[in-house]
C-alpha positions in Angstrom: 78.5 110.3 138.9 80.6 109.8 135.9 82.3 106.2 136.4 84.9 105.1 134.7 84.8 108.4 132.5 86.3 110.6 135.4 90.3 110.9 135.5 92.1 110.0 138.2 92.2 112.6 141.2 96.6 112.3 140.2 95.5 113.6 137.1 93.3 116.0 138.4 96.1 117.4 140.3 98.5 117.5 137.7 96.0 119.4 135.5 95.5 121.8 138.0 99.2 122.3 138.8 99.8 123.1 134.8 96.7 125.8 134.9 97.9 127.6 138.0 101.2 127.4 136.5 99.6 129.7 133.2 98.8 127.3 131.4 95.4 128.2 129.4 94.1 126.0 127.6 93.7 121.8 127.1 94.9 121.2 123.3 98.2 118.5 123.3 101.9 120.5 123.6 103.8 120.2 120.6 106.3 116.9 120.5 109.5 116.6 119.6 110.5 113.9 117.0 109.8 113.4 113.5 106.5 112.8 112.6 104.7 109.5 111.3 104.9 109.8 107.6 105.0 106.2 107.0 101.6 105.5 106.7 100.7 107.3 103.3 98.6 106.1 100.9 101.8 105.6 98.7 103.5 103.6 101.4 99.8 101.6 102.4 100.0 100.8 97.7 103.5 99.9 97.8 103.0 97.3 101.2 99.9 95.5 99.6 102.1 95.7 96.1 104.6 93.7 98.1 102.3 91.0 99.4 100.7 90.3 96.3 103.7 89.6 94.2 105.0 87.2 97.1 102.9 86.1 100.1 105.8 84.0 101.7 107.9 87.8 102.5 107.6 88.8 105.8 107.0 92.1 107.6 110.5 92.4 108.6 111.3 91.6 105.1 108.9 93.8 102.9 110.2 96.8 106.1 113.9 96.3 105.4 113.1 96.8 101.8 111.1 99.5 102.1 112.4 101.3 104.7 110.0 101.4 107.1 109.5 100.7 111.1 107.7 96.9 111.4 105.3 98.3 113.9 103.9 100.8 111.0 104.2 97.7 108.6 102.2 95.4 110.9 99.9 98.9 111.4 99.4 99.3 107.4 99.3 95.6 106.5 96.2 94.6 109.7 94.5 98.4 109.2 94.8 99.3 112.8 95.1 102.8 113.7 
């Protein structure tokens, strides 16, 4: 009925297993880690800053200097979420 918009019957079961376990409601548990702060509109200013003073830097470059994760670089400099 629903296609490719139906989870898997694995997933069904592990859902089910969590709510007969007590669990009560569907929002995402809590993570551990420290949380993406990387991406802030000061960061996103200070990136494009970088590139236009010198287009021949590279992401590793501009993230060593800035302290930053190259995945979140490539992430601020392409605008994918």
């Amino acid at each position: 009925m629903y296609g490719d918009d139906t989870m898997s019957r694995a997933q069904a079961f592990w859902w089910h297993k969590r709510f007969k376990d007590g669990r009560e409601d569907v929002e995402d548990d809590p993570r551990s880690g420290r949380p993406a702060t990387s991406r802030t509109e000061e960061n996103v200013d200070l990136v494009h800053q970088k590139l236009h003073e010198d287009r021949h830097l590279t992401v590793r470059m501009i993230a060593n200097e800035l302290d930053m994760n190259c995945d979140r670089m490539w992430t601020i400099i392409f605008g994918q979420v």
